[in-house]
DRENPA-3360 file (N, C-alpha, C; in nm, 2 decimals, always signed):
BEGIN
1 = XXXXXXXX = -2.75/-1.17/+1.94/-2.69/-1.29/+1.90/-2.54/-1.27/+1.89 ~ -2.47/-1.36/+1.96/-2.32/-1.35/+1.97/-2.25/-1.38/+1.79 ~ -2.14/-1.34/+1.75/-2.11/-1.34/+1.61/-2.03/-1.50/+1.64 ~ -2.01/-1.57/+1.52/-1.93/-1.72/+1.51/-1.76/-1.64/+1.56 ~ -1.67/-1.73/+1.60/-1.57/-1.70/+1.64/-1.56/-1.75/+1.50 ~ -1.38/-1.67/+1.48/-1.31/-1.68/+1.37/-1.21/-1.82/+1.38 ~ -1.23/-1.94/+1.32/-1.16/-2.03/+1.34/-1.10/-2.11/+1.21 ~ -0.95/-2.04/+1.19/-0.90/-2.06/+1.06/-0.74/-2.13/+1.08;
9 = XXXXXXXX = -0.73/-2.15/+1.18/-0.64/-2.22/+1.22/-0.52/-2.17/+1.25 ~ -0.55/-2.05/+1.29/-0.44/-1.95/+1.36/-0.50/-1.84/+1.42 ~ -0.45/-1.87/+1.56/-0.46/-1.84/+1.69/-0.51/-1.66/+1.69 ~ -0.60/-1.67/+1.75/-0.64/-1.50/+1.82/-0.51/-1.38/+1.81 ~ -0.39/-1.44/+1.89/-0.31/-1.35/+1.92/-0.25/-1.32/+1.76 ~ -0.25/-1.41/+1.69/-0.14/-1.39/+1.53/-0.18/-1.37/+1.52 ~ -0.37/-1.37/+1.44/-0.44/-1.32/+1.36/-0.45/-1.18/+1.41 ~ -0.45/-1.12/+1.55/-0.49/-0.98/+1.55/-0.32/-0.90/+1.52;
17 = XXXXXXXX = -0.22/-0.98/+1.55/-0.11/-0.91/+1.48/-0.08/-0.86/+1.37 ~ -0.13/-1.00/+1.26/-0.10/-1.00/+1.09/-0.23/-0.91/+1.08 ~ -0.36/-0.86/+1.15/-0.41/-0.76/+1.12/-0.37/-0.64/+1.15 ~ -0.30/-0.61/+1.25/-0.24/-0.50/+1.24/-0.12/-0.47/+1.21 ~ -0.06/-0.57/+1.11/+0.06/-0.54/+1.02/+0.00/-0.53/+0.85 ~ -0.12/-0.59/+0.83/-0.20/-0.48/+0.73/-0.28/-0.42/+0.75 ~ -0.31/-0.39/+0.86/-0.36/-0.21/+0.89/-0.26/-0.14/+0.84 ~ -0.13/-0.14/+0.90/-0.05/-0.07/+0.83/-0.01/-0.07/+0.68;
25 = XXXXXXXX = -0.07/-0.16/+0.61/-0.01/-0.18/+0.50/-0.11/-0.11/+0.37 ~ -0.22/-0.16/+0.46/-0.35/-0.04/+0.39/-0.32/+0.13/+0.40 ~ -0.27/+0.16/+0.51/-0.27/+0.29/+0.51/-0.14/+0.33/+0.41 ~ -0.06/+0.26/+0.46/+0.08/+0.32/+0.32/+0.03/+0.31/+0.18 ~ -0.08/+0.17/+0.18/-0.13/+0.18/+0.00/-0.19/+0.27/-0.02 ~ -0.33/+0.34/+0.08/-0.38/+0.42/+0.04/-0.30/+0.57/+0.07 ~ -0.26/+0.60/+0.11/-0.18/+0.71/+0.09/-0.08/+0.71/+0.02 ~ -0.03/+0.58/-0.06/+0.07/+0.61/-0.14/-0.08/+0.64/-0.29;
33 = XXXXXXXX = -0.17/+0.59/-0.30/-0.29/+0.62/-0.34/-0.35/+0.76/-0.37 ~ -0.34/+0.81/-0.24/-0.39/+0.94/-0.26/-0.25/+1.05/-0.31 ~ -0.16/+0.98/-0.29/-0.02/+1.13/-0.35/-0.02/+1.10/-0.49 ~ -0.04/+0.92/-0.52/-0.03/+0.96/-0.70/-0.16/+1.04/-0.74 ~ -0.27/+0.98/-0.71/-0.39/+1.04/-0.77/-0.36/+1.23/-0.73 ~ -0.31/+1.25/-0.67/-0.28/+1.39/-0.62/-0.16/+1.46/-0.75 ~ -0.06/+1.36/-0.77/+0.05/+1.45/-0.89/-0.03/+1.41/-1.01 ~ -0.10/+1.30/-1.06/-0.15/+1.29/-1.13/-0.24/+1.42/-1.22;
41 = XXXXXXXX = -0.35/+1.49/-1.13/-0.44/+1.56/-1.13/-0.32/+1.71/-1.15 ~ -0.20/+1.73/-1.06/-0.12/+1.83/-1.03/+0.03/+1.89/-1.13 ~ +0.03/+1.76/-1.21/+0.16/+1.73/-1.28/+0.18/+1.79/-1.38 ~ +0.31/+1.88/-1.39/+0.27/+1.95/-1.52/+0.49/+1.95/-1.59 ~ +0.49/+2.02/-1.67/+0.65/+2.06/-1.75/+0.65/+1.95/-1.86 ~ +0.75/+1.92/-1.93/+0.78/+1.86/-2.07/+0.73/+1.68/-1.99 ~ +0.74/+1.63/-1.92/+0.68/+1.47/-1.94/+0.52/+1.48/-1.87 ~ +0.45/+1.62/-1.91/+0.29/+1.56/-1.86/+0.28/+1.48/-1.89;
49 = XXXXXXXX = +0.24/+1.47/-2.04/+0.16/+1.30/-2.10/+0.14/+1.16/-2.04 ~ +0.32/+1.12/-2.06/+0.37/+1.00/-1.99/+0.35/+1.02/-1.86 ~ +0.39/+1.13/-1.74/+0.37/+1.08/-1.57/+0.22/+1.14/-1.58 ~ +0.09/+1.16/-1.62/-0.06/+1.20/-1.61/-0.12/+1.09/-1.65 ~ -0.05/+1.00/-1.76/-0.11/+0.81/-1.78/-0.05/+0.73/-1.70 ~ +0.07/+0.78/-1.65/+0.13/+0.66/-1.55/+0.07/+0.69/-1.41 ~ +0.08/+0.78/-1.39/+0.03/+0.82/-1.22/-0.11/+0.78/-1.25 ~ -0.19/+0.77/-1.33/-0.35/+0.72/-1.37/-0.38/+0.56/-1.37;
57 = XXXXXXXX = -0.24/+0.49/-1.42/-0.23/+0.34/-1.42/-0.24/+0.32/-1.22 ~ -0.14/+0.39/-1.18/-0.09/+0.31/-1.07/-0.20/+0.36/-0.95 ~ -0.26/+0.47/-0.98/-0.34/+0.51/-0.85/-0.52/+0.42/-0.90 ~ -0.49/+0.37/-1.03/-0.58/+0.27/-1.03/-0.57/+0.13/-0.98 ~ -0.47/+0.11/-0.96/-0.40/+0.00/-0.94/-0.40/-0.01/-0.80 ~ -0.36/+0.08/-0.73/-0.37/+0.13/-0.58/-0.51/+0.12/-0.53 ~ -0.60/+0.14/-0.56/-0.72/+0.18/-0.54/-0.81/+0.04/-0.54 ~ -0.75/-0.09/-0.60/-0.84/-0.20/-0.63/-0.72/-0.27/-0.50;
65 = XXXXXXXX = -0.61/-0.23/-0.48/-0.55/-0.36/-0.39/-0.53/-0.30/-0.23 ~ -0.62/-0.18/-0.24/-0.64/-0.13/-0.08/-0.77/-0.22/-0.06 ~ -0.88/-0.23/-0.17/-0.97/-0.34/-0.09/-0.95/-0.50/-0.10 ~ -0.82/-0.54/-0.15/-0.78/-0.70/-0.17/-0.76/-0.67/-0.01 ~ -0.68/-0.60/+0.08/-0.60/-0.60/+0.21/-0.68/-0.58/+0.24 ~ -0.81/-0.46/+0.30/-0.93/-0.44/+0.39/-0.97/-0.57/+0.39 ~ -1.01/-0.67/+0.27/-1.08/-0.72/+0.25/-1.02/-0.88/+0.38 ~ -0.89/-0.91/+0.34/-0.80/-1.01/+0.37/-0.81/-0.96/+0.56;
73 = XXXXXXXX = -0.79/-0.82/+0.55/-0.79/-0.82/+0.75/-0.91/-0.87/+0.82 ~ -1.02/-0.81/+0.70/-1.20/-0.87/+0.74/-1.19/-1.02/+0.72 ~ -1.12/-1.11/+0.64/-1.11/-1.25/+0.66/-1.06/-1.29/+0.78 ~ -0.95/-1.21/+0.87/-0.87/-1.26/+0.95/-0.97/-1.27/+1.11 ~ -1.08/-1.15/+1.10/-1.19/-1.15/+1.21/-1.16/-1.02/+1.26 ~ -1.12/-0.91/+1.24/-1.07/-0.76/+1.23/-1.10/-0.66/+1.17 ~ -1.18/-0.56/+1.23/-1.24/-0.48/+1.13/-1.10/-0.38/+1.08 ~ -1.11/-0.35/+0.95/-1.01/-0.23/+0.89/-1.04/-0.11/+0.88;
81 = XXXXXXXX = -0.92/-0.02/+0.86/-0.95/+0.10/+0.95/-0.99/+0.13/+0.80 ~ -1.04/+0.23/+0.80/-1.10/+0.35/+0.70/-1.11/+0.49/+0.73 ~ -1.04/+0.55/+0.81/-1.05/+0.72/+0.80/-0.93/+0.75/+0.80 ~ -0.96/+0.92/+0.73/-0.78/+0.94/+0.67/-0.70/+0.96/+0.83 ~ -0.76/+1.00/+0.90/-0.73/+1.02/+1.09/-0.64/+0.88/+1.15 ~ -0.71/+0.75/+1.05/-0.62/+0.66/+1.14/-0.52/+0.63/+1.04 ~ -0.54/+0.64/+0.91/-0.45/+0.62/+0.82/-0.32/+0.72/+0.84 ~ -0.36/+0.79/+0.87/-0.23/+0.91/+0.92/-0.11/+0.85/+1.04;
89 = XXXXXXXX = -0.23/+0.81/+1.12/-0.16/+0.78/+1.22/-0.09/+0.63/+1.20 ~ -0.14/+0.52/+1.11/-0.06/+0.42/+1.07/+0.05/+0.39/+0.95 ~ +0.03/+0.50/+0.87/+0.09/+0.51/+0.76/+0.25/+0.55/+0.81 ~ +0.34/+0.50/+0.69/+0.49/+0.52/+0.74/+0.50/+0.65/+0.59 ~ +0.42/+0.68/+0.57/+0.45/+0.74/+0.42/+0.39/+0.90/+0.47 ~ +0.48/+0.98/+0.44/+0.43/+1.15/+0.49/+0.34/+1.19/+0.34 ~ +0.28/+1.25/+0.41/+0.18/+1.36/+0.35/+0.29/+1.46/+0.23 ~ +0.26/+1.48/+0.11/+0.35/+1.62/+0.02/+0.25/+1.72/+0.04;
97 = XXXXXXXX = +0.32/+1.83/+0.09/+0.23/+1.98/+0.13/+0.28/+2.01/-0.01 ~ +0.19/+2.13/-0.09/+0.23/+2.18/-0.22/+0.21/+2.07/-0.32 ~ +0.28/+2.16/-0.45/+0.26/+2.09/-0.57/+0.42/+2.11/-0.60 ~ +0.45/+1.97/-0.51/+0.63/+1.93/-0.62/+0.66/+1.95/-0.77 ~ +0.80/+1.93/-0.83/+0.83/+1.98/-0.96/+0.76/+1.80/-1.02 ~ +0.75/+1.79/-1.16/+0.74/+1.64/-1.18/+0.87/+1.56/-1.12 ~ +0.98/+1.56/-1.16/+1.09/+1.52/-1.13/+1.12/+1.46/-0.95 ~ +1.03/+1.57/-0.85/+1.00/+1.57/-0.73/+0.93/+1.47/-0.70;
105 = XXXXXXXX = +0.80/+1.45/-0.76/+0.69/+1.38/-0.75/+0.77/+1.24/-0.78 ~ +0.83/+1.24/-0.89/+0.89/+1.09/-0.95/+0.95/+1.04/-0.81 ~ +1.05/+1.11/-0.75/+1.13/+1.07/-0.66/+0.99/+1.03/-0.54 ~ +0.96/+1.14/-0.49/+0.85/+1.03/-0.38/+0.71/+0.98/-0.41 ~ +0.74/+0.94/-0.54/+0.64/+0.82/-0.55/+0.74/+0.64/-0.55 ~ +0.85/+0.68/-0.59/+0.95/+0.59/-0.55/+1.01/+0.53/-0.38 ~ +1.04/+0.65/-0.33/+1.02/+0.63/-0.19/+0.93/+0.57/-0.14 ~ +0.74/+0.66/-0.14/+0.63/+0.58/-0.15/+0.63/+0.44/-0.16;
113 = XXXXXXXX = +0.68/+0.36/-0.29/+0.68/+0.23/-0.34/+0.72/+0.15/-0.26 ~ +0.87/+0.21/-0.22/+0.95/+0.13/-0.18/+0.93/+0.11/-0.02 ~ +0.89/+0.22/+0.03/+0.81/+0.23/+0.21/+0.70/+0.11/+0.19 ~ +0.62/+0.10/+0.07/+0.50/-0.03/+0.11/+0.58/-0.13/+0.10 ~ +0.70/-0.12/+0.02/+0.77/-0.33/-0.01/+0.79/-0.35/+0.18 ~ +0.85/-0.18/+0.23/+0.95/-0.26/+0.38/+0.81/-0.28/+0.42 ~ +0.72/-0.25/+0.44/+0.59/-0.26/+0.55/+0.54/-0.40/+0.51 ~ +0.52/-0.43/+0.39/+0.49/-0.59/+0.35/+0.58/-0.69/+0.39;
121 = XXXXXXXX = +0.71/-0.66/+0.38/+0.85/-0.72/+0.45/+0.84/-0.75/+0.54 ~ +0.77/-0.66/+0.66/+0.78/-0.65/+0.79/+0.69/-0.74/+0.84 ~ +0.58/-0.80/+0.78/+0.47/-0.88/+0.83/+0.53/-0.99/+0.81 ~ +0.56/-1.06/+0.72/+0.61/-1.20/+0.63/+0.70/-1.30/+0.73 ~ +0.74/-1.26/+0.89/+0.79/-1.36/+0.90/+0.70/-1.40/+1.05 ~ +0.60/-1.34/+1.07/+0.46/-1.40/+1.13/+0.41/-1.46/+1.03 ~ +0.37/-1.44/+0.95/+0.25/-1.50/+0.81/+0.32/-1.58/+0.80 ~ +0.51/-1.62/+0.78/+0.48/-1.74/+0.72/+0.55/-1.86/+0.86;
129 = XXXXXXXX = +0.61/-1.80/+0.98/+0.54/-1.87/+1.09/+0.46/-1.97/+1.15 ~ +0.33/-1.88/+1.07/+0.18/-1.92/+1.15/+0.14/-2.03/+0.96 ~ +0.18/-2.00/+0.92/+0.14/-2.06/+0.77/+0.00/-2.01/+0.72 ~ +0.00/-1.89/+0.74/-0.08/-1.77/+0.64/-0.06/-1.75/+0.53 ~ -0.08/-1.88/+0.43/-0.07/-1.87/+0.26/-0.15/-1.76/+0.23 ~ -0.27/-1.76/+0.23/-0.34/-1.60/+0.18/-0.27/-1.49/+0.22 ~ -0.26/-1.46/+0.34/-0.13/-1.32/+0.39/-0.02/-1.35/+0.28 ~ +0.05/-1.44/+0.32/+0.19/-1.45/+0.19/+0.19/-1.43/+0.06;
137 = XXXXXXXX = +0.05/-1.47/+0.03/+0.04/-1.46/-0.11/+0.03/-1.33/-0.17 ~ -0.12/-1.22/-0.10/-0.09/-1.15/-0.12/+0.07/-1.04/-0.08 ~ +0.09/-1.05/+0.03/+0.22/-0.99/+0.03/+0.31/-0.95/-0.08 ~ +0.33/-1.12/-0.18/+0.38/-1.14/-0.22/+0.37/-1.06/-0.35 ~ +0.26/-1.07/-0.35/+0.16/-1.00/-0.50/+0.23/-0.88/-0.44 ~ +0.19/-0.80/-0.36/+0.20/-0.63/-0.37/+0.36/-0.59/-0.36 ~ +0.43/-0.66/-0.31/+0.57/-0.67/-0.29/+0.61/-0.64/-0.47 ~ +0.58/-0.75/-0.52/+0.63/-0.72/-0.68/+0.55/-0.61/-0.79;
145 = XXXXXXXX = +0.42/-0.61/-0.74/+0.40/-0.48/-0.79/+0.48/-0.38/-0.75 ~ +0.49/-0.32/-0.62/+0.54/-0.21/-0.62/+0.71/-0.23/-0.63 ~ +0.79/-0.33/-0.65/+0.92/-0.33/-0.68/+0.95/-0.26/-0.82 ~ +0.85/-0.36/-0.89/+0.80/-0.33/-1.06/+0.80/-0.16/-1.04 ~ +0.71/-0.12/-1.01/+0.65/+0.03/-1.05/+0.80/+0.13/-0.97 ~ +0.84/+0.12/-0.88/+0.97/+0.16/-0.83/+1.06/+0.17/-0.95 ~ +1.12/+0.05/-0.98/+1.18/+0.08/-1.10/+1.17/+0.16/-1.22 ~ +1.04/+0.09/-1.28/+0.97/+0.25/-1.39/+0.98/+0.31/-1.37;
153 = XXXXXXX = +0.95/+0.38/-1.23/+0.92/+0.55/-1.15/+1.10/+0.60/-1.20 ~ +1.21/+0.47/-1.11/+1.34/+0.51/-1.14/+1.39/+0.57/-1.24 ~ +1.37/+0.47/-1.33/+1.42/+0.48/-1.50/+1.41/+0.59/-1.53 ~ +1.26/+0.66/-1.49/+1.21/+0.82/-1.59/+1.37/+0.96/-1.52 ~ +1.43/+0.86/-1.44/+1.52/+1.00/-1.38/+1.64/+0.97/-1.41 ~ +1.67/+0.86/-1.51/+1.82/+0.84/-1.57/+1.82/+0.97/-1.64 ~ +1.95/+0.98/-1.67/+2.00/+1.11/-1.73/+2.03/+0.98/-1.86;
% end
């Protein structure tokens, strides 16, 4: 039995684009995903407490809006990727070999943050183009989360 064509009122060619501009957008979340849950678990010197509950907020937080995006590419008619193999290969965010200082960790989880705002950036002027209110919205959503959390991450490194 052949599957229903996807008919949402934007064209084959956009829809497989704005899927593969959150392909990419999934793999930066989840791998910005897996480095917090990684310092989290790894994090140690005078601010464990505070960066071992914060790294715990946000890789929870990370972990529920990598399936809002899987979920939104499967709306578009696009399967999403899921292995760490292609996420590597789509993600703009490097891998931390070792166990950074906390101070370390602060800094590229900031980096991190701010790598998913440009990748969400990067989609938004197809989505709003083609008039992709769901794409935009979310975008929009993960855009101010991670501006938000960027900042906080900042703050901890004022002197």
């Amino acid at each position: 039995m052949q599957s229903l064509p996807v008919n949402i009122g934007i064209d084959e060619t956009n829809r497989a684009k704005i899927a593969e501009g959150l392909s990419r957008l999934l793999a930066d979340t989840y791998t910005l995903y897996l480095k917090t849950h990684n310092f989290h678990w790894n994090v140690t010197g005078p601010m464990f407490q505070t960066l071992h509950l914060m790294f715990e907020q946000q890789y929870t937080e990370l972990a529920m809006a990598v399936d809002l995006i899987a979920e939104r590419i499967r709306a578009l008619g696009y399967p999403a990727p899921g292995t760490y193999s292609k996420f590597a290969q789509l993600s703009s965010i490097p891998e931390t070999s070792g166990v950074p200082k906390a101070t370390d960790m602060i800094r590229l989880l900031v980096e991190g943050q701010e790598a998913v705002v440009r990748t969400a950036r990067s989609i938004f002027p197809l989505v709003e183009e083609v008039n992709d209110e769901p794409t935009a919205d979310l975008l929009t959503q993960r855009m101010q989360v991670h501006k938000k959390t960027a900042w906080m991450l900042r703050s901890l490194l004022e002197e």
